[in-house]
TIRO-2110 file (N, C-alpha, C; in Angstrom, 1 decimal):
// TIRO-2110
-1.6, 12.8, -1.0, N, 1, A
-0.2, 13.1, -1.2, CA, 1, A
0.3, 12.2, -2.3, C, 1, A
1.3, 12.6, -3.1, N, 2, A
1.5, 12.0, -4.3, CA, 2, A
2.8, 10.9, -4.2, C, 2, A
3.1, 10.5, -5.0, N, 3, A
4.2, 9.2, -4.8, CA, 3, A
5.8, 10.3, -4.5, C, 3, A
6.0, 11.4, -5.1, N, 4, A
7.2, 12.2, -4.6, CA, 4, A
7.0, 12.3, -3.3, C, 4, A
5.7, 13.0, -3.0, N, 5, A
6.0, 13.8, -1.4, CA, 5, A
6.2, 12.8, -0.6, C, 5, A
5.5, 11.0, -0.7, N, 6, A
5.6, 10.4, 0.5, CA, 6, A
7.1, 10.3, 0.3, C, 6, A
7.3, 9.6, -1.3, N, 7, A
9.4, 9.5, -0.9, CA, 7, A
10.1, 10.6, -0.2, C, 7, A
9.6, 11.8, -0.7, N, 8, A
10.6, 13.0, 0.3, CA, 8, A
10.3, 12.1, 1.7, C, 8, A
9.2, 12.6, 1.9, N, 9, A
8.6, 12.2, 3.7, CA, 9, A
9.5, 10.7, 4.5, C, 9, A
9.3, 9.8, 3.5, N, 10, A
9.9, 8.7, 3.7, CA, 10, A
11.4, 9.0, 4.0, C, 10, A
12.4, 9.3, 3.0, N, 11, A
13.8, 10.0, 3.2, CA, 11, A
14.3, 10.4, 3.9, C, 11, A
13.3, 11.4, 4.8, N, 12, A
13.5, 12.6, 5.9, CA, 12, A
13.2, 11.6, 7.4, C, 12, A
12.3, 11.0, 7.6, N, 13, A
11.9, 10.3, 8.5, CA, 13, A
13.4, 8.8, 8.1, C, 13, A
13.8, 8.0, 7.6, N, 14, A
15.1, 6.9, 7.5, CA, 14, A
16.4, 7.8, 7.4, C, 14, A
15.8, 8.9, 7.4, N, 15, A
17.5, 9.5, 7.6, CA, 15, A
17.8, 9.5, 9.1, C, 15, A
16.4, 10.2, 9.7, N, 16, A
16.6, 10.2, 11.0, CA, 16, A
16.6, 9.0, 11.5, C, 16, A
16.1, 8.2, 11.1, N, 17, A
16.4, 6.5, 11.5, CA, 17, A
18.3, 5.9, 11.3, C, 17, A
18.8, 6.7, 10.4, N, 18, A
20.1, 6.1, 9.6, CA, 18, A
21.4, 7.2, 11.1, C, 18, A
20.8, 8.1, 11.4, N, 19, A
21.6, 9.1, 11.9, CA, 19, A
21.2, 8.7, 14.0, C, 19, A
20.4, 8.1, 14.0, N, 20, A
19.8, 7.5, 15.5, CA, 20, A
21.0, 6.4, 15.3, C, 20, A
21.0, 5.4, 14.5, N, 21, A
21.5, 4.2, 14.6, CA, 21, A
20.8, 3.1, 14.3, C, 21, A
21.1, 1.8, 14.1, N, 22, A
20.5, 0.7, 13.9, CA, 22, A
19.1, 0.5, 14.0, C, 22, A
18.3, -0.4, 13.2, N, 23, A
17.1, -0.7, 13.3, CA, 23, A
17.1, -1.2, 13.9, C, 23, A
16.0, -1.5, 15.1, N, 24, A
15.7, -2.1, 16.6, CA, 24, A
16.2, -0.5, 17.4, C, 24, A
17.0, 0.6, 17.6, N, 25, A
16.9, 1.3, 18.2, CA, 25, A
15.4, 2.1, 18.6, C, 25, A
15.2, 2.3, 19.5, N, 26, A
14.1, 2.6, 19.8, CA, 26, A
13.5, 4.0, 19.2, C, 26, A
14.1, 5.1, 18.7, N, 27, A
14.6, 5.8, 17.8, CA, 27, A
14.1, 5.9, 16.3, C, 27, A
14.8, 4.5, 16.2, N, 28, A
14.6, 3.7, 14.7, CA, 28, A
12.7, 3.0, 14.3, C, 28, A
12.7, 2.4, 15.6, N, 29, A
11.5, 1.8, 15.6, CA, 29, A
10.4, 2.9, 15.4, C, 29, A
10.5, 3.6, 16.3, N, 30, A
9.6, 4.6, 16.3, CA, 30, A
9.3, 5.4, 15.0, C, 30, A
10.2, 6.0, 14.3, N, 31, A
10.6, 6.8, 13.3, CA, 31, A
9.8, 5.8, 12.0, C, 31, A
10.1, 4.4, 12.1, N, 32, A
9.7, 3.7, 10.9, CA, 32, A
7.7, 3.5, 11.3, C, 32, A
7.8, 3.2, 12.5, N, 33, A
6.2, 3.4, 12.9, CA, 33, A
5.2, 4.9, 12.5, C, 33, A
5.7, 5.7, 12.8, N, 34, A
5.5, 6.9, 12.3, CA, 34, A
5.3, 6.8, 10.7, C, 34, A
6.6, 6.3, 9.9, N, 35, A
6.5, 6.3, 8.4, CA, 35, A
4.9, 5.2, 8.0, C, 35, A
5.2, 4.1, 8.6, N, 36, A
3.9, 3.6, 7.9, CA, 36, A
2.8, 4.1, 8.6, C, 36, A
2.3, 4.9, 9.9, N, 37, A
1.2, 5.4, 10.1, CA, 37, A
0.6, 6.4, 8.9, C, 37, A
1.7, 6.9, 8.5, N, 38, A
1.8, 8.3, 7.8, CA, 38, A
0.9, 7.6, 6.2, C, 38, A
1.7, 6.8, 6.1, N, 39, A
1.4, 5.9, 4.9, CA, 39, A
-0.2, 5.5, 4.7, C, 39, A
-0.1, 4.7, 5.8, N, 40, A
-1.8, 4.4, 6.5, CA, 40, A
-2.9, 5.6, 6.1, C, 40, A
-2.5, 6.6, 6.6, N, 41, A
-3.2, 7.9, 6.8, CA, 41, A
-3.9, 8.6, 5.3, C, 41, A
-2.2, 8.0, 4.4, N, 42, A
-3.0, 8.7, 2.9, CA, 42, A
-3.1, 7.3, 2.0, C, 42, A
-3.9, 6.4, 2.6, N, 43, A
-4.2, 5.2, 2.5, CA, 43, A
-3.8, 4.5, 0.9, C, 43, A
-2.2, 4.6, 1.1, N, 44, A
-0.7, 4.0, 0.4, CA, 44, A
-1.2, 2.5, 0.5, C, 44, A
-1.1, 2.2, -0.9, N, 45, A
-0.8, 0.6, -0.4, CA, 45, A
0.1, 0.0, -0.4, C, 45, A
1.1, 0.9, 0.3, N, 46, A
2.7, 0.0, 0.8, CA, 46, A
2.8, 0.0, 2.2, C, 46, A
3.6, -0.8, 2.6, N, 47, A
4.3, -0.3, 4.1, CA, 47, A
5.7, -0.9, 4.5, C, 47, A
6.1, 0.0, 5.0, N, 48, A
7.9, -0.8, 5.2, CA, 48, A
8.2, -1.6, 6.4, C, 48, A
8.8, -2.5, 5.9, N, 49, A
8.8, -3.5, 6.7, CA, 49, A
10.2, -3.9, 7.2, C, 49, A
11.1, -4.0, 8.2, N, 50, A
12.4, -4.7, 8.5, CA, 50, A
12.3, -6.0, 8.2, C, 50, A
13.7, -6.3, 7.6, N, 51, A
14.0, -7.6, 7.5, CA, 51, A
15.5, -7.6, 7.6, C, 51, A
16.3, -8.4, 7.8, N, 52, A
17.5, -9.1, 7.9, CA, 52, A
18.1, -9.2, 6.4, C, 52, A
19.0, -8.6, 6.1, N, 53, A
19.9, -9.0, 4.6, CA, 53, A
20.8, -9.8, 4.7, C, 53, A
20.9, -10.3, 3.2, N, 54, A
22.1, -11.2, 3.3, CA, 54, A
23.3, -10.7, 4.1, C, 54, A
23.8, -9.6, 4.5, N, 55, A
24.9, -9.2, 5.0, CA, 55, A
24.8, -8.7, 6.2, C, 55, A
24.0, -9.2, 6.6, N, 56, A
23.2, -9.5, 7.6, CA, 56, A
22.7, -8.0, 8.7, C, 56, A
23.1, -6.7, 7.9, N, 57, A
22.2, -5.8, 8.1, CA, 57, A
21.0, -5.6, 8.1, C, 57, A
20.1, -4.9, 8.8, N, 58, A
18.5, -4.5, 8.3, CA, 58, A
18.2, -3.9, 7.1, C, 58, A
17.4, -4.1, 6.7, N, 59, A
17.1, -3.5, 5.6, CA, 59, A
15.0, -3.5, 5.7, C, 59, A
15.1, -2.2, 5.5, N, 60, A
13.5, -1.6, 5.6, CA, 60, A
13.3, -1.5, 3.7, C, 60, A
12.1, -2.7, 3.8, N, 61, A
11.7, -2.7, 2.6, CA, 61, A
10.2, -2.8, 2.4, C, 61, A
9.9, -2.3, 1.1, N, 62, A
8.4, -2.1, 0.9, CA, 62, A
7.8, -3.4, 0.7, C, 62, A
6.8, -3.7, 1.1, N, 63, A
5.4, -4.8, 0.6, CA, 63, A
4.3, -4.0, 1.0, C, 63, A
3.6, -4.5, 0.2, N, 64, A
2.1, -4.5, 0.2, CA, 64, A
1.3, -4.0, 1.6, C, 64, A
0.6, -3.3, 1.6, N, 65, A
-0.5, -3.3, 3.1, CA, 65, A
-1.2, -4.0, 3.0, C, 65, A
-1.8, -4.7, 4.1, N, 66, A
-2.6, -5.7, 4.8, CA, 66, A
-2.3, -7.2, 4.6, C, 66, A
-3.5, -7.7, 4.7, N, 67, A
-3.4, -9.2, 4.5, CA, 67, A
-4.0, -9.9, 4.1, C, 67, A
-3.8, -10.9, 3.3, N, 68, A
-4.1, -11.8, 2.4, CA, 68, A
-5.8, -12.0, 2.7, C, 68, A
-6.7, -11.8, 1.6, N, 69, A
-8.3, -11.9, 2.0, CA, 69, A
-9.1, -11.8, 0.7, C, 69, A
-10.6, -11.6, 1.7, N, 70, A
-11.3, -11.6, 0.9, CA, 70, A
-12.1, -10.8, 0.8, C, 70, A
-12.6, -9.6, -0.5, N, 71, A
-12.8, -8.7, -0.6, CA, 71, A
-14.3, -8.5, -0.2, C, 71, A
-14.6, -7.7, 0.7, N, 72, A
-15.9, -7.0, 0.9, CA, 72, A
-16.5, -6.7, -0.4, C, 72, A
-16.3, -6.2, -1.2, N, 73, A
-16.9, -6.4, -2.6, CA, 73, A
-17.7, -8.0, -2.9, C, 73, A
-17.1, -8.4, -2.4, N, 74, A
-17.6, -9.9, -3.4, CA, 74, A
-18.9, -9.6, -2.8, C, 74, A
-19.4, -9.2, -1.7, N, 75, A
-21.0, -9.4, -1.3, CA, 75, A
-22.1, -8.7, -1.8, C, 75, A
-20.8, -7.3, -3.1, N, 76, A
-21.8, -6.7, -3.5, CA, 76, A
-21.2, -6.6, -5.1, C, 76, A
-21.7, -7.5, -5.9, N, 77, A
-21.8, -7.9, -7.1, CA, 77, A
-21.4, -6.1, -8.4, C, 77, A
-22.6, -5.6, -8.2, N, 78, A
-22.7, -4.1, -8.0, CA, 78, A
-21.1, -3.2, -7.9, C, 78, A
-20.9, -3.4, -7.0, N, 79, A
-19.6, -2.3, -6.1, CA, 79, A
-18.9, -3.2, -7.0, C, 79, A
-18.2, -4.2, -7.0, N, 80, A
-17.2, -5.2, -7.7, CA, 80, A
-17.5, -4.5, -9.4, C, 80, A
-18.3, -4.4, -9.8, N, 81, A
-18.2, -4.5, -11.1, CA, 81, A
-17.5, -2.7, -11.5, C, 81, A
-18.4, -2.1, -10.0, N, 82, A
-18.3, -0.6, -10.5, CA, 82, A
-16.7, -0.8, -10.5, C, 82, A
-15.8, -1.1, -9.4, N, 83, A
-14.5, -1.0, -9.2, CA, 83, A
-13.7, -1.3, -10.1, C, 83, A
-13.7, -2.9, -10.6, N, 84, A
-13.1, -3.5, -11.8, CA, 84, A
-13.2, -2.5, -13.0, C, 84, A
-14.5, -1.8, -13.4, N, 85, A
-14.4, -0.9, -14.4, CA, 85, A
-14.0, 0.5, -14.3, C, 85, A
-13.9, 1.0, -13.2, N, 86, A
-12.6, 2.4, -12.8, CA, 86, A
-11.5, 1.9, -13.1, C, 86, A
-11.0, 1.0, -12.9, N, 87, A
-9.7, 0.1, -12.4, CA, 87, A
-8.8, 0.0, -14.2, C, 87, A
-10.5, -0.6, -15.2, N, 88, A
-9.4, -0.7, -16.6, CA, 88, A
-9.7, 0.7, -17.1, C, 88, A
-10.7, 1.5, -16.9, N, 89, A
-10.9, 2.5, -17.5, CA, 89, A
-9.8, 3.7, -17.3, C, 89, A
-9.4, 3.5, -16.0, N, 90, A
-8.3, 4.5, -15.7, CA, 90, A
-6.7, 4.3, -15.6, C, 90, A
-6.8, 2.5, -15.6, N, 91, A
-5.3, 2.0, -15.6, CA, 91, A
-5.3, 0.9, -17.0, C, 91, A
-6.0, 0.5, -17.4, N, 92, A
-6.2, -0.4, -18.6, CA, 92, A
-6.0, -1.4, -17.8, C, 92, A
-5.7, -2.0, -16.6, N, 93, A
-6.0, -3.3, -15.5, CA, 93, A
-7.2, -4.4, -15.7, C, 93, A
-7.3, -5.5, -16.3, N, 94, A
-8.4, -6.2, -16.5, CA, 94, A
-8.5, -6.9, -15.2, C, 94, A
-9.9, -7.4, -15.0, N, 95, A
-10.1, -7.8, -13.6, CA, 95, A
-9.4, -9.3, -13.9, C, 95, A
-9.0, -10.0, -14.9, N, 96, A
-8.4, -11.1, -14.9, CA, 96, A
-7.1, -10.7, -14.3, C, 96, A
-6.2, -9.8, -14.5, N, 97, A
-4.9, -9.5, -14.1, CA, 97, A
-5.1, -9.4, -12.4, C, 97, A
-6.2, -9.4, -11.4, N, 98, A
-6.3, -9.4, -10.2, CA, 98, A
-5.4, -10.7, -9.3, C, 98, A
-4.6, -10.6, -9.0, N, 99, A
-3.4, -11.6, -8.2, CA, 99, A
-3.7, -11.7, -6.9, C, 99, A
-4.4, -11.0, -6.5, N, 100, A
-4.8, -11.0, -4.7, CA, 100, A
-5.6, -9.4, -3.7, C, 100, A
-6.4, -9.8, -3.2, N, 101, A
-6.9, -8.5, -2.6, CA, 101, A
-6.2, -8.5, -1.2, C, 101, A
-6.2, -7.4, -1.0, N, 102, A
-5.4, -7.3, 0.8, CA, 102, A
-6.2, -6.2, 1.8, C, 102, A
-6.6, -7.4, 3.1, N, 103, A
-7.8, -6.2, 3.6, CA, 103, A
-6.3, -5.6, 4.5, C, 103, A
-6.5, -4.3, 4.7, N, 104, A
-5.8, -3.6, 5.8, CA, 104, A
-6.9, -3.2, 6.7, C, 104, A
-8.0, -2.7, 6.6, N, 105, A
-8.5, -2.6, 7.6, CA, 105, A
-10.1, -2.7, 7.3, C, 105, A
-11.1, -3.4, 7.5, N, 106, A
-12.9, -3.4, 7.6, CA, 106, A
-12.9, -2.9, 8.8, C, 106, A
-13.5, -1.7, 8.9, N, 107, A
-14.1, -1.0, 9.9, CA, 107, A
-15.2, -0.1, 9.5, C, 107, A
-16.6, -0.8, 9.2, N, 108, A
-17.7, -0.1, 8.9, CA, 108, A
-18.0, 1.7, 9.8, C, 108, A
-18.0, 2.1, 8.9, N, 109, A
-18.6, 2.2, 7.6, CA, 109, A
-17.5, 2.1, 6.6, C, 109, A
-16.2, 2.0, 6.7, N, 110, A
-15.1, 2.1, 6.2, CA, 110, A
-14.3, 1.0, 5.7, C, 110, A
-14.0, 0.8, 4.4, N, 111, A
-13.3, -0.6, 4.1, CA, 111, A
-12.0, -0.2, 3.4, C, 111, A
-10.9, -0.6, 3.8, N, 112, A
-9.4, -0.1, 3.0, CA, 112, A
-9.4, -1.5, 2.4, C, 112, A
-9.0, -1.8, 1.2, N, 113, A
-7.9, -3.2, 0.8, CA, 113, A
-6.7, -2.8, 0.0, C, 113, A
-6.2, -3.6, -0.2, N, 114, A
-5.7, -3.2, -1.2, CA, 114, A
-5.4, -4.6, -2.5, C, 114, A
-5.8, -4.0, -3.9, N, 115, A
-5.8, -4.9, -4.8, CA, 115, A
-4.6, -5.0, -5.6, C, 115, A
-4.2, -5.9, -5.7, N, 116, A
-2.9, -6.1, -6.5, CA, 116, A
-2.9, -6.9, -7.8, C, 116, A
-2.1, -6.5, -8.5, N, 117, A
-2.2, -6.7, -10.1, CA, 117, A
-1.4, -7.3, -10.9, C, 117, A
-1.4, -8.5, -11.7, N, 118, A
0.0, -8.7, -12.8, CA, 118, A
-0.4, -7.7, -13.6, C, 118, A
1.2, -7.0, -13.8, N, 119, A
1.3, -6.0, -14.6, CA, 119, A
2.4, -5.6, -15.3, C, 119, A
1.8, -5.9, -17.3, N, 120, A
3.7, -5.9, -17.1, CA, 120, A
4.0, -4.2, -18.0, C, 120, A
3.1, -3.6, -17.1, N, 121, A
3.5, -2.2, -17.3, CA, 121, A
3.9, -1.7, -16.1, C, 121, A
4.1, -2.6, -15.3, N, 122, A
4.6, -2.2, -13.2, CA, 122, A
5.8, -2.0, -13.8, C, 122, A
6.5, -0.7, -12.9, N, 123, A
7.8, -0.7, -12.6, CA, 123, A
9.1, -1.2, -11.5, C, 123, A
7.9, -2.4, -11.0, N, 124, A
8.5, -3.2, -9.7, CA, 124, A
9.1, -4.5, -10.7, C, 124, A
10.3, -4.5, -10.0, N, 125, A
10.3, -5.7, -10.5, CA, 125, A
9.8, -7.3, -10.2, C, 125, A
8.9, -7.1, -9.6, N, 126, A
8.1, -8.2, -9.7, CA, 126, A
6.8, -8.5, -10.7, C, 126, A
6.8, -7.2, -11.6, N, 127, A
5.6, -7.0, -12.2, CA, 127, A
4.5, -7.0, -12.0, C, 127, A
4.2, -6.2, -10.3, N, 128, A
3.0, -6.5, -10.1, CA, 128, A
2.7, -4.6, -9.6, C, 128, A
1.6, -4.1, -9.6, N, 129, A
0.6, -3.0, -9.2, CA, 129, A
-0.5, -3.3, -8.4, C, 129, A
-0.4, -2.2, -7.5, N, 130, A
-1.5, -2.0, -6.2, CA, 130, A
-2.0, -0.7, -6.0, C, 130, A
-2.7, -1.1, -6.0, N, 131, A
-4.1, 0.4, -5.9, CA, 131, A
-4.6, -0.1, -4.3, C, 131, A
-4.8, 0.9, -3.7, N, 132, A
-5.5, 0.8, -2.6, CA, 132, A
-7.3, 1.2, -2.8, C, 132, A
-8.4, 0.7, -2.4, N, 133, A
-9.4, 0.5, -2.3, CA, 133, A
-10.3, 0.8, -1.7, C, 133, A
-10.5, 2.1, -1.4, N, 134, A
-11.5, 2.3, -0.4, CA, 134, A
-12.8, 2.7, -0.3, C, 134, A
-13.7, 2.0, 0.5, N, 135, A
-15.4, 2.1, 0.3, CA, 135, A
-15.8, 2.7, 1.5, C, 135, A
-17.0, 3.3, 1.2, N, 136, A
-17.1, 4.2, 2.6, CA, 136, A
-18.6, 4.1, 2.1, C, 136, A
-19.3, 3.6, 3.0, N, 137, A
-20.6, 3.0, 3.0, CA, 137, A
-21.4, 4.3, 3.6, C, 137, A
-22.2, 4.5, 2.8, N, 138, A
-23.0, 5.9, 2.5, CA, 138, A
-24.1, 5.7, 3.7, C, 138, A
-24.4, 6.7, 4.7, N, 139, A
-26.0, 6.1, 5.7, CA, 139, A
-27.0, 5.9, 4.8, C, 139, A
-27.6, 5.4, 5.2, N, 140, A
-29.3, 5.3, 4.7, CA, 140, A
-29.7, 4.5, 4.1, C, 140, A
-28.7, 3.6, 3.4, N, 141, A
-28.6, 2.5, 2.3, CA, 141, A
-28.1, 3.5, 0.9, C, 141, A
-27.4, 4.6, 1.0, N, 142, A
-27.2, 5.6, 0.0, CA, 142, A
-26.6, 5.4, -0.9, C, 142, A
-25.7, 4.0, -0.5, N, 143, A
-24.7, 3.4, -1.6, CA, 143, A
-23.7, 3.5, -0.9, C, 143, A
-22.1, 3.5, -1.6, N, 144, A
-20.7, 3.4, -2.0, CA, 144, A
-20.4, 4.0, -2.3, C, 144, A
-19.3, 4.8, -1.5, N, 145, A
-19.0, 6.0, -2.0, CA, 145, A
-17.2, 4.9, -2.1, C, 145, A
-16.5, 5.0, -3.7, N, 146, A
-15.3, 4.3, -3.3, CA, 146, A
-14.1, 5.1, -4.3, C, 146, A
-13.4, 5.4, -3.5, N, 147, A
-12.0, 6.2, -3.6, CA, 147, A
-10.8, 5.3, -3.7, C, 147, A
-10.0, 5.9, -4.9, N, 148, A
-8.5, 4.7, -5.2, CA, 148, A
-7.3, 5.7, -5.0, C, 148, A
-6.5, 5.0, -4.8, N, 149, A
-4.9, 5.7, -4.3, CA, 149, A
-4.2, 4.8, -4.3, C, 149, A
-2.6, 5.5, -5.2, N, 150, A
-1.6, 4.8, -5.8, CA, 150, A
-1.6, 4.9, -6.9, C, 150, A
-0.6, 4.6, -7.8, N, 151, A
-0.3, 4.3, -8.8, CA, 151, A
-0.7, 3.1, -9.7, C, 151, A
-1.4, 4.2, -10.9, N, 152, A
-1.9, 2.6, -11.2, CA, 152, A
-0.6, 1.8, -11.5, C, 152, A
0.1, 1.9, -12.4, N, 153, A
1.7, 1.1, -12.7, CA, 153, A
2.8, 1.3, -11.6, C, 153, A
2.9, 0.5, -10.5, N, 154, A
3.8, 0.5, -9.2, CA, 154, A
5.0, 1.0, -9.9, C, 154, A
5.6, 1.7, -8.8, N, 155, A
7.0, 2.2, -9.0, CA, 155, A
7.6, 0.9, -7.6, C, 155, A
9.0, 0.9, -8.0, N, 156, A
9.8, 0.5, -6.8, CA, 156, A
9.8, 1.5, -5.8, C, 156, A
9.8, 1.4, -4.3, N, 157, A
9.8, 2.5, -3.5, CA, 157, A
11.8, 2.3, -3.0, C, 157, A
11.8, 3.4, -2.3, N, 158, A
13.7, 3.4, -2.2, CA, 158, A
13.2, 2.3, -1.1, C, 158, A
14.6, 1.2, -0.2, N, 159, A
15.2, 0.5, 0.0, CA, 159, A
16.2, 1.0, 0.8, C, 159, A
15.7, 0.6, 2.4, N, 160, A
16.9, 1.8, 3.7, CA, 160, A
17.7, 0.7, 3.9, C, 160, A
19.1, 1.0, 3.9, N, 161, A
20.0, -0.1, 4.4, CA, 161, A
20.2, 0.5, 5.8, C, 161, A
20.2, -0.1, 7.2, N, 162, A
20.9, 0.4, 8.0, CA, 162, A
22.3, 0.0, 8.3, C, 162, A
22.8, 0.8, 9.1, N, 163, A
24.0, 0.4, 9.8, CA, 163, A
24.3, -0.5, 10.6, C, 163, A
25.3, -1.3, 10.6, N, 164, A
25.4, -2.5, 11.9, CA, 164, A
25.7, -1.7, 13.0, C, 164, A
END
C-alpha cells in the first residue's frame, strides 16, 4: 500500500479515535493499535506513538519502527553489500548517510529492520529517511530473498491532536 492509502487509512481510523474521545479511551487505544498493526502488516517503517504536548494534550506522532540495533546483515557481508547498493541505485542513499538500523522484528526465516538515513532530500524535518528492510531467508541455503518499503525521501506523516 502506498504512502496515500496508509494516510487515507490512518485519517479514517484517528477520526474515529478524535470522535470516541481522548487518547487513553479504550476506543482510542484500540483504534491507534489497530493503526500501527495495520502499518506493521505493510511493513511501514513508521509507527504512531502517544505523547503528552506542550498543552498538555495527546498528541499521536510518528517515529521510526523498532529498536535501536544491530543489523542481521552485518553477518552476511554479501546481503549488506547487495542492500547498500539497491539502497543508492534506487534512492542515490550512500551507505555513509546510514544514521542507525532499527530491528522491529528477527523472526527467522524473517528479518524486518528498518534503516534510517541523513537525508537532505527527506521531507521530514529532521532530514532524515527510512526504508524498511526486509530479508526472508530462502530454505536450502537458497539465499536472501530482500524486499524494501517506504519512501526513499521521508515525507512527514499528519500529526493527531486529541481532545482534552
Amino acid at each position: 500500500m502506498d504512502f496515500l492509502m496508509t494516510r487515507f487509512l490512518l485519517i479514517v481510523i484517528f477520526a474515529a479515535m478524535f470522535f470516541s474521545g481522548c487518547a487513553g479511551n479504550p476506543t482510542s487505544d484500540t483504534a491507534l493499535r489497530s493503526a500501527n498493526q495495520t502499518l506493521e502488516n505493510q511493513f511501514s517503517p513508521f509507527r504512531y506513538v502517544v505523547t503528552p504536548s506542550d498543552g498538555g494534550r495527546p498528541v499521536a506522532n510518528v517515529e521510526w519502527a523498532g529498536v535501536p540495533g544491530k543489523s542481521i546483515s552485518e553477518l552476511a557481508p554479501q546481503v549488506r553489500r547487495d542492500i547498500f547498493g539497491a539502497i543508492m541505485k534506487n534512492c542515490g542513499l550512500q551507505s555513509s548517510a546510514l544514521a542507525e538500523t532499527r530491528i522491529v522484528k528477527h523472526d527467522a526465516p524473517v528479518f524486518y529492520e528498518v534503516w534510517v538515513f541523513n537525508d537532505p532530500l527527506s521531507k521530514r524535518t529532521d532530514n532524515k529517511s527510512g526504508l524498511s528492510v526486509v530479508m526472508t531467508q530462502l530454505p536450502n541455503g537458497g539465499g536472501v530473498n530482500i524486499r524494501y518499503y517506504g519512501d526513499c525521501h521521508s515525507k512527514d506523516a499528519p500529526v493527531f491532536h486529541f481532545p482534552n
